[in-house]
C-alpha positions in Angstrom: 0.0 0.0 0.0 1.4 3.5 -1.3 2.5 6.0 1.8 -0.2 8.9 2.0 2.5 10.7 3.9 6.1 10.5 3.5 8.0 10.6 6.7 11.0 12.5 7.6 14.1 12.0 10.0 12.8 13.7 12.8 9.3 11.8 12.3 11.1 8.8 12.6 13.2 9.8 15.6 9.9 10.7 17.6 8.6 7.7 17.0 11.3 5.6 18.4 11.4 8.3 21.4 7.6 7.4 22.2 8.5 4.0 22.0 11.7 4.5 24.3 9.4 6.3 26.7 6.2 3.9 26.6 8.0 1.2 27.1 10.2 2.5 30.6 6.6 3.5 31.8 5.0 -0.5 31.0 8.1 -1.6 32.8 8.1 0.6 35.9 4.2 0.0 36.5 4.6 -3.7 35.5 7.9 -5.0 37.2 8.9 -2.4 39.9 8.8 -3.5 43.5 6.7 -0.9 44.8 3.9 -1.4 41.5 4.3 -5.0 41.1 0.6 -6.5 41.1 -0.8 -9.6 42.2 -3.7 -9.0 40.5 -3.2 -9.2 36.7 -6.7 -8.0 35.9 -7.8 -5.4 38.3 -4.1 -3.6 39.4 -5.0 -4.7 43.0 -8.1 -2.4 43.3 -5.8 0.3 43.1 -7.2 3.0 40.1 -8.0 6.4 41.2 -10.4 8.8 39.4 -7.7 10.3 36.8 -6.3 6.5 35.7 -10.2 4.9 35.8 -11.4 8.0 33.1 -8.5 8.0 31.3 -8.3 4.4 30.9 -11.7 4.6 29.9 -11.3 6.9 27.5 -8.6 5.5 25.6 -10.3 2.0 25.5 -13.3 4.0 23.4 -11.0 5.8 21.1 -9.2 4.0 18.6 -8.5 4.7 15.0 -11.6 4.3 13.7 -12.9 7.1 15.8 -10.5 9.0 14.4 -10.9 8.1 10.8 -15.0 7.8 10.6 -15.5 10.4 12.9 -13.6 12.5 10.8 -15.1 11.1 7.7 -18.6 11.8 9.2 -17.7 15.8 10.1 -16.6 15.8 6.3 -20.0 14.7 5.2 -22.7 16.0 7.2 -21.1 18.1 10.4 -21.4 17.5 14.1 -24.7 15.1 14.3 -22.6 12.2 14.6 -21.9 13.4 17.7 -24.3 12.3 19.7 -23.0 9.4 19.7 -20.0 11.0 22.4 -22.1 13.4 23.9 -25.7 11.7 24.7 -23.4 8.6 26.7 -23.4 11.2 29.5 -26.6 9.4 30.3 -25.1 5.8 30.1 -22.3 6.8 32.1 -23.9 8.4 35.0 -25.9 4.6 35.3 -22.8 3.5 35.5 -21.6 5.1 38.1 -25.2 5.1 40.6 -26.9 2.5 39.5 -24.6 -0.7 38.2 -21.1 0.4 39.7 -22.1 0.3 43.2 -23.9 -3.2 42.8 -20.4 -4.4 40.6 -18.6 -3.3 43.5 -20.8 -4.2 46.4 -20.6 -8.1 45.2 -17.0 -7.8 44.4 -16.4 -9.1 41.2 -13.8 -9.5 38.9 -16.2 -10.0 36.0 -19.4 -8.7 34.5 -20.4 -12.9 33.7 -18.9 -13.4 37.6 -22.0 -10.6 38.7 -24.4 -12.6 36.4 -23.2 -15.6 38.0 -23.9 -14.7 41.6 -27.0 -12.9 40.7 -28.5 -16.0 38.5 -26.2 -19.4 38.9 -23.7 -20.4 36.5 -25.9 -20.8 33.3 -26.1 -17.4 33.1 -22.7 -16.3 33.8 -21.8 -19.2 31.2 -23.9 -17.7 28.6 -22.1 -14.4 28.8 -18.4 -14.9 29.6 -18.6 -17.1 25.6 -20.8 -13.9 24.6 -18.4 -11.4 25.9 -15.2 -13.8 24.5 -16.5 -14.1 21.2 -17.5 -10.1 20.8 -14.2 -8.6 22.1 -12.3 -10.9 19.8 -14.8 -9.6 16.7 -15.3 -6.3 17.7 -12.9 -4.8 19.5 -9.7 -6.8 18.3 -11.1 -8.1 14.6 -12.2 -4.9 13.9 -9.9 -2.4 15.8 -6.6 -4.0 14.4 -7.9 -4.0 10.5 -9.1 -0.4 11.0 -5.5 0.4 13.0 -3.8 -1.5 10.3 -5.1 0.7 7.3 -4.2 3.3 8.8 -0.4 2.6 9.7 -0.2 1.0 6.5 -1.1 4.6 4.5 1.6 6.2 6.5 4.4 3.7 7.0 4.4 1.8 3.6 4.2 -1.7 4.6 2.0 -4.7 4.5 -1.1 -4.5 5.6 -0.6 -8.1 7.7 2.7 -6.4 9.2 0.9 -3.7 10.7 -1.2 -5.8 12.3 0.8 -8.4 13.6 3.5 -5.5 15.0 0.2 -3.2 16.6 -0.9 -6.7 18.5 2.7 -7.6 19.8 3.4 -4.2 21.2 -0.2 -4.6 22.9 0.0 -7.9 23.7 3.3 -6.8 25.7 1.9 -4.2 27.7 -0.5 -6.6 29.3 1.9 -9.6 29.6 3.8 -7.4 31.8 1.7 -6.0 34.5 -2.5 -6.4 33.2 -4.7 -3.6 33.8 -2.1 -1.7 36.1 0.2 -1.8 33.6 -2.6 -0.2 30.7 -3.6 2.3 33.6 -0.7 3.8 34.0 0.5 3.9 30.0 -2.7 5.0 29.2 -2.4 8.1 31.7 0.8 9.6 29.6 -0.9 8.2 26.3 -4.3 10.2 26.7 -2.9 13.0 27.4 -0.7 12.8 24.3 -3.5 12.4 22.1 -5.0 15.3 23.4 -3.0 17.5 23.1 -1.6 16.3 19.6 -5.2 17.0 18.2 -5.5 19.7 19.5 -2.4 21.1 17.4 -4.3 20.0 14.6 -7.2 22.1 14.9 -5.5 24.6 16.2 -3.3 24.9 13.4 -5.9 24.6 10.7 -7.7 27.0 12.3 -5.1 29.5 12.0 -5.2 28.6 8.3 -8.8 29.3 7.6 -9.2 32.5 9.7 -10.4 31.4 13.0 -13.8 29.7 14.0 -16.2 32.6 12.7 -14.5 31.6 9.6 -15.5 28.3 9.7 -18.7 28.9 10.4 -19.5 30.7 7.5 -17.9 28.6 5.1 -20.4 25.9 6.2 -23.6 24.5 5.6 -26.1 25.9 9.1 -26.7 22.2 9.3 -23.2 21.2 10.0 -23.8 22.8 13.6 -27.1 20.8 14.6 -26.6 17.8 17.3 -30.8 16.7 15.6 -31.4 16.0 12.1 -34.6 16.2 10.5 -36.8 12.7 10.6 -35.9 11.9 6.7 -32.5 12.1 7.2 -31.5 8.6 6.3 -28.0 8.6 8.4 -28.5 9.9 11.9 -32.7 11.5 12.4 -33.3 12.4 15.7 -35.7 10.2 16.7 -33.8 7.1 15.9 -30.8 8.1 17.9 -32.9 9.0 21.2 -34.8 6.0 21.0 -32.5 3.6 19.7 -29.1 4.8 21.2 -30.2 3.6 25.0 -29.9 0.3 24.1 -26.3 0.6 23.0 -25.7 2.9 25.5 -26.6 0.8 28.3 -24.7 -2.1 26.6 -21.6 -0.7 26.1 -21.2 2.0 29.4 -22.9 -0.1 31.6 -22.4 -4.0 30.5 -19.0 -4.2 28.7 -16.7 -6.2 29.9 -13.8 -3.7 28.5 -15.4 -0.7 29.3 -16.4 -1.3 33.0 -13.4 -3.6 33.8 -11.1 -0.5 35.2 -14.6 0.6 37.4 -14.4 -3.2 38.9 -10.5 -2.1 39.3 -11.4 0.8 41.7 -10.1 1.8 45.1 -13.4 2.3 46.0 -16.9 3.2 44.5 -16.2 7.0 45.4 -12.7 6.8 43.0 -15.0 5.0 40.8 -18.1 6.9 40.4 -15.7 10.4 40.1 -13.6 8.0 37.2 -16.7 7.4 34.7 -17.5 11.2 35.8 -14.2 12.1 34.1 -14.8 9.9 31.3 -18.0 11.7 30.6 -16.0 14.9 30.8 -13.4 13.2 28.4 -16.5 12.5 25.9 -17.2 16.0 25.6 -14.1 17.2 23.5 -14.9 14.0 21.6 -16.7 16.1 19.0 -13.3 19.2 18.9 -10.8 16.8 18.2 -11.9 14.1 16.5 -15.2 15.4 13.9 -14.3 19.5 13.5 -11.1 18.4 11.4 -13.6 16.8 9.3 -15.4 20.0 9.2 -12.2 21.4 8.4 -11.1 19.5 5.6 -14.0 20.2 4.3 -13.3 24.0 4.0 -9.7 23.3 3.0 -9.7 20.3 1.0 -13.2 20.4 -0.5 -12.2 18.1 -3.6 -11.5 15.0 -1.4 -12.4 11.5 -3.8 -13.2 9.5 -0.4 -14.2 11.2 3.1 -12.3 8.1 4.8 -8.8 10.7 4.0 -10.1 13.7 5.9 -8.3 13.2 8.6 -4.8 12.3 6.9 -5.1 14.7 4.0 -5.7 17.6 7.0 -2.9 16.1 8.5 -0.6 16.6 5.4 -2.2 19.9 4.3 -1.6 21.7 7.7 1.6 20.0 10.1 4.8 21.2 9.4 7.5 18.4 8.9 9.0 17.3 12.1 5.1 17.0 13.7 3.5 14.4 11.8 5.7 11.5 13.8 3.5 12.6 16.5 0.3 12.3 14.1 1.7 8.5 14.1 2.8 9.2 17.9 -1.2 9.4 18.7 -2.4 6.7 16.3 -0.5 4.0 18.2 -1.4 5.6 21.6 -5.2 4.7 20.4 -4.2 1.7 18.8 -2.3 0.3 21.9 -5.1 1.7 24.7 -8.0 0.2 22.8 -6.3 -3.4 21.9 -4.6 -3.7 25.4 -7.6 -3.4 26.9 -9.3 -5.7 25.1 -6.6 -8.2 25.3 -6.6 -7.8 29.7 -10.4 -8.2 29.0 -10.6 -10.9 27.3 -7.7 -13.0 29.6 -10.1 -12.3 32.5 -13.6 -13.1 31.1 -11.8 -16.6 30.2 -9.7 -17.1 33.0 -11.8 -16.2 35.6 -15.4 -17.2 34.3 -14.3 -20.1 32.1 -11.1 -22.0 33.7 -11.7 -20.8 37.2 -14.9 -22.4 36.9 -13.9 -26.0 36.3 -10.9 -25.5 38.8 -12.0 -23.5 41.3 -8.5 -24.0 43.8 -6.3 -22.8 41.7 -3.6 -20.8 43.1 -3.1 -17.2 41.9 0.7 -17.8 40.3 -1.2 -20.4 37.9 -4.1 -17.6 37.1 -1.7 -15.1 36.0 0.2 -17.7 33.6 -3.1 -18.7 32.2 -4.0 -15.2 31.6 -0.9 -14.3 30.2 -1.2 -17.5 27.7 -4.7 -16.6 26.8 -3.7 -13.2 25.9 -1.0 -14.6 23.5 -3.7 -16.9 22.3 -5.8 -14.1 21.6 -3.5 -12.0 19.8 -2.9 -14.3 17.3 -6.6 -15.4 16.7 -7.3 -11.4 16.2 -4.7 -11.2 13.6 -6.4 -13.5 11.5 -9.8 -12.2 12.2 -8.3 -8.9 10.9 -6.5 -10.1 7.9 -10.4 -11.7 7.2 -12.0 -8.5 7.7 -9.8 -7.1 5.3 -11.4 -8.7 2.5 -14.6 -7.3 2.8 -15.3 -4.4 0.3 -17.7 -1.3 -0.1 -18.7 -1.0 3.6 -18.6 2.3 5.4 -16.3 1.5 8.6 -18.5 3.8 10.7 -22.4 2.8 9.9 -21.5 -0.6 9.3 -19.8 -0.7 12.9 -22.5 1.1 14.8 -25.0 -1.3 13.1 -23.5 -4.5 14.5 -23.7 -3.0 18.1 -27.4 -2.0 17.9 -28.2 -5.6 16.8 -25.4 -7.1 19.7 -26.9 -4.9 22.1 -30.5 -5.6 23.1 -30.1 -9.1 24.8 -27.1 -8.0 27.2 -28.5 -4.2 28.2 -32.3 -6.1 28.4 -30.6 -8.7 30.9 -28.8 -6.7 32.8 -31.1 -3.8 33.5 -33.8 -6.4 34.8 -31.1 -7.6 37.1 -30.0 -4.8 38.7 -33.2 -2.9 38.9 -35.6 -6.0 39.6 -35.4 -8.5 42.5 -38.2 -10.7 41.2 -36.4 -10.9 37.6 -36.9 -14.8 36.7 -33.6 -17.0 36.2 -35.4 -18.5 33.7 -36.5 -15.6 31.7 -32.8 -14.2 32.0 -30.9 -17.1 30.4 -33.7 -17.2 27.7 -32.9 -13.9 26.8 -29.3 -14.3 26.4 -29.5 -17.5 24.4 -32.4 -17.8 22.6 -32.8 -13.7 22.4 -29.2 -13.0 21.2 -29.6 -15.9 18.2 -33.2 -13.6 17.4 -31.3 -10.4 17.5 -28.6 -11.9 15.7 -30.5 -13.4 13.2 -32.6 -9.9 12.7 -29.4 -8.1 12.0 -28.9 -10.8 8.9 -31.8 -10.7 7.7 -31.8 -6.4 7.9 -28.6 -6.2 5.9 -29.9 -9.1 3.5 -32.9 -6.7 3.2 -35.4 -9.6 4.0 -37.1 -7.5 6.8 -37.0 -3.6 7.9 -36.1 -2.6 4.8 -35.8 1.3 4.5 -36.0 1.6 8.7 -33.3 2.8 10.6 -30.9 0.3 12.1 -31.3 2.4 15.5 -35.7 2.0 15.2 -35.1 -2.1 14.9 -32.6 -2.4 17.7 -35.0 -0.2 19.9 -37.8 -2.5 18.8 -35.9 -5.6 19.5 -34.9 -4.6 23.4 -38.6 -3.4 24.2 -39.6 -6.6 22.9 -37.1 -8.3 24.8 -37.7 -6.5 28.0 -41.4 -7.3 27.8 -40.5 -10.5 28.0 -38.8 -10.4 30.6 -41.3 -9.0 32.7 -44.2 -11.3 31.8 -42.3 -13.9 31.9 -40.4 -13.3 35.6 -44.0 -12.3 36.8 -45.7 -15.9 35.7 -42.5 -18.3 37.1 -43.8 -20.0 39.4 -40.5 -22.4 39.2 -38.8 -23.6 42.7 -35.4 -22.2 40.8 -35.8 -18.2 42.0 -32.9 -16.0 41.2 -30.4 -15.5 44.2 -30.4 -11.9 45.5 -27.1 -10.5 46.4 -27.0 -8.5 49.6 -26.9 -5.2 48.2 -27.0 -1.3 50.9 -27.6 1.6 49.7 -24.4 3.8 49.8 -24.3 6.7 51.1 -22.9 9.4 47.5 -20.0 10.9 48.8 -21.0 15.2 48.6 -17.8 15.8 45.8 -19.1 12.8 43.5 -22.5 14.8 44.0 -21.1 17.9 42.7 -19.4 17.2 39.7 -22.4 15.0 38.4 -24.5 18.3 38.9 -21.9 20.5 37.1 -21.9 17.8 33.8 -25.1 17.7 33.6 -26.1 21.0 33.6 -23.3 21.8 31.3 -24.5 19.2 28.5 -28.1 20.3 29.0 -26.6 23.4 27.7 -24.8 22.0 24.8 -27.4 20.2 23.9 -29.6 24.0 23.4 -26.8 25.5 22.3 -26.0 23.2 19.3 -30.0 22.8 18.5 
C-alpha cells in the first residue's frame, strides 16, 4: 500500500522516542517492587479517578474514531456526535446504578456478577458472549481499522501492521494487566489530546479562525438533531435507539467497566466514569471538527475516509507528523490492550476458574498471560479476514452491528440490577435464545429480507422493548422452585464531591445540547 504521507528523520526519531518512553513507563508499573501487582486484571483495586477516566477513554477511542469520525464531520457536520455526547446518560448509570452493585458483590467480571445474581448458566452464557465479541469487535475490527491506517503512512503490508500493533499490545498486558494499561494509558491520553489539538489549532489558524468556519459551512453542520428523513443519523432514531447501545456498552461491557471493577473504591470510581463523561465532551473538537475542516480546505476530497490524513498533510509542518503517528499508536495500543486484559479475564476467571475452582493465583496469571497470547494471534487473523470485505462504510456498518449485539445483554442486565423478582429463567432465555433472534434480525436487515428502508437504531430499539417485555411477563408468571439469588446489596451513602461534579456535567450538557439545536 502506497504512503499517503512521506515521513522524515525527525518523524522517525519521535517515534522511536515514544517507543523508548512507553516502554520504561509498562516496565516501571509492570515490574517495579513498589507497583508489582498480584492481580493481573484489576491492578490490586488500586485506580483512582484520573487512571479509571483515562483508561476509559482510551479504550473508546481508537483509529476508527479518528478516521469515521472525521469522515462523518466531512459529510454531514457535528450530528454524529451524539454518539459522544448523549453517553453522559449511560455513564452516569454506571456510576449510581450498576457500579455500586459491581462493587458491592466484588467481582472480577461482568459474567462473575451474572453468576452470583442467576447461577452459573447465566454467567456461562455471557463470559462465551463477551469472549466471542471482544475478539470480533474490538480486536477483529480495531486491528484491520488500526492496520489501514499505519499502513497509509508507513508503507508496509497490511498483515505487518497488524501483527506488529498486536505484539506491542500484547506486551503491555503480559507485563503487568490492567495496572500496567492504567498507567501507559495516563501519559498516552494525554498525548492524544494534546496532539489533536495542534491540529485544529493549526488549521484554524489557516482558515481564519472559527467565525470563519462557520460561515464557510452549511447551518446544518452545527445541529446535534437531524430532521426525521435524514436517512444517516434522524433524531428520533438516535434517542430511542441509542439507549440500548448505551446501556450495553457503558454499563455492561466487559472492556469498558473492567477498570470501574479495578477501583479503590466506588467513590474513586463513580468520580472515574465522571471524568470519562467529561473526556467525551471534546470528543466532538478533536476528532469530527477536522472533518469539518477538511471540508473547507480540502473540499475536492475523492473519499471522506482521508479527511483526517489529508488535513494532516495539508496543515503540520514536517518534524510533527511523527507525532500524528505518535497518537495513532497511543489509540491503537489503549484500545487493543484493553481488550486483550479483557478478554484474559472473562476466560480465565469465568471459564477456567470455573472448572478449577482451587487454583492458586501464580497459575491464574500464567493462564492469563497464555490466553492473551492466544488471543492475539486469533485477532490477527480475524483482521486479515476482515480485510477482505469491500464497499462497507467503517463507521455505519460498525454502529449497526452493536445495535443488533446490544439488546439481549443491556435487556438482561437492566432487569437484574433494577428487579429482585427478575426470573432466572426468563434471564438465560434472553441471552440465548434472544441473542440468536437479535442476531438473526441483523442478517436478515442487511440481507434486506425485513426492515427494509428503517433505521438500524428504530429495529434495535424494537428488538430490546420486545425483549424486556418478556422479561417482565415472563419473571411475573414463574412460578418455578429455581428463584434468582439476590445478592445482599446497601444503599451507599454518595459521597458530597461525587454529588457535585455530576451536577456541574449535567447542567453543562443540558446546555450544549440547546446551544448546538
Amino acid at each position: 500500500m502506497d504512503a499517503l504521507i512521506q515521513l522524515s528523520s525527525v518523524d522517525i526519531a519521535v517515534i522511536i522516542a515514544y517507543f523508548i518512553l512507553l516502554g520504561i513507563i509498562a516496565y516501571w508499573s509492570g515490574f517495579s517492587k513498589k507497583n508489582r501487582s498480584d492481580n493481573l486484571f484489576l491492578a490490586n483495586k488500586s485506580l483512582g479517578w484520573l487512571a479509571i477516566g483515562l483508561t476509559m477513554w482510551g479504550t473508546n477511542v481508537g483509529p476508527s474514531m479518528l478516521i469515521a469520525n472525521a469522515s462523518s464531520g466531512y459529510e454531514s457536520g457535528i450530528v454524529a456526535g451524539n454518539f459522544s455526547w448523549y453517553a453522559f446518560l449511560f455513564i452516569f448509570l454506571l456510576a449510581f446504578v450498576f457500579a455500586p452493585r459491581y462493587l458491592g458483590a466484588e467481582v472480577t467480571t461482568l459474567p462473575e456478577y451474572m453468576g452470583k445474581r442467576f447461577g452459573d448458566t447465566s454467567r456461562r452464557y455471557i463470559a462465551w458472549y463477551t469472549v466471542v465479541t471482544t475478539l470480533i469487535s474490538w480486536l477483529g475490527l480495531t486491528l484491520f481499522s488500526g492496520g489501514i491506517f499505519m499502513a497509509q503512512i508507513l508503507d508496509l503490508p497490511l498483515w505487518l501492521c497488524i501483527v506488529l500493533l498486536v505484539l506491542v499490545s500484547a506486551l503491555f498486558v503480559i507485563t503487568g494487566g490492567l495496572k500496567t494499561i492504567a498507567y501507559t494509558n495516563v501519559f498516552q491520553m494525554l498525548l492524544l489530546i494534546g496532539v489533536s489539538f495542534l491540529l485544529v489549532v493549526l488549521a484554524l489558524h489557516k482558515i481564519g479562525g472559527i467565525g470563519s468556519v462557520i460561515e464557510a459551512t452549511p447551518p446544518t453542520y452545527w445541529k446535534l438533531f437531524q430532521p426525521l428523513e435524514d436517512k444517516d443519523f434522524p433524531w428520533l432514531a438516535i434517542l430511542l435507539g441509542y439507549p440500548v447501545m448505551g446501556i450495553w456498552f457503558w454499563c455492561t461491557d466487559q472492556s469498558m467497566v473492567q477498570s470501574v471493577l479495578g477501583a479503590k473504591n466506588l467513590k474513586e470510581g463513580q468520580k472515574g466514569a465522571n471524568f470519562v463523561a467529561w473526556l467525551k465532551l471534546i470528543d466532538i473538537p478533536l476528532f469530527i471538527l477536522p472533518g469539518i475542516l477538511a471540508f473547507i480546505l480540502l473540499p475536492d476530497l475523492s473519499n471522506s475516509t482521508d479527511a483526517y490524513l489529508s488535513l494532516v498533510q495539508a496543515v503540520l509542518p514536517v518534524g510533527l507528523t511523527g507525532l500524528v503517528v505518535v497518537v495513532m499508536l497511543a489509540a491503537l495500543i489503549s484500545t487493543i490492550g484493553s481488550a486483550l486484559n479483557s478478554l484474559s479475564t472473562v476466560f480465565t476467571m469465568d471459564i477456567i476458574k470455573r472448572y478449577k475452582p482451587d487454583i492458586e493465583q501464580k497459575e491464574i496469571k500464567k493462564i492469563g498471560r497464555i490466553v492473551v497470547l492466544t488471543g492475539a494471534i486469533l485477532s490477527v487473523f480475524l483482521a486479515i479476514g476482515i480485510s477482505s470485505i469491500r464497499g462497507l462504510s467503517f463507521f455505519n456498518i460498525f454502529q449497526s452491528v452493536l445495535g443488533f449485539l446490544a439488546p439481549p445483554m443491556a435487556a438482561a442486565f437492566l432487569s437484574a440490577v433494577l428487579w429482585k423478582k427478575t426470573s432466572r429463567n426468563a434471564v438465560n432465555w434472553v441471552l440465548s435464545a434472544g441473542t440468536l433472534c437479535s442476531l438473526g434480525t441483523g442478517l436478515l436487515y442487511y440481507g434486506n429480507v425485513v426492515f427494509q428502508g428503517i433505521h438500524y437504531l428504530y429495529v434495535s430499539a424494537l428488538i430490546f422493548v420486545i425483549l424486556c417485555l418478556f422479561l417482565f411477563l415472563y419473571s411475573l408468571f414463574d412460578k418455578s422452585d429455581d428463584t434468582a439469588r439476590l445478592l445482599d446489596y446497601r444503599p451507599v451513602k454518595v459521597d458530597r464531591s461525587v454529588k457535585i461534579v455530576w451536577l456541574v456535567l449535567i447542567l453543562v450538557m443540558v446546555m450544549v445540547y440547546i446551544i448546538f439545536n
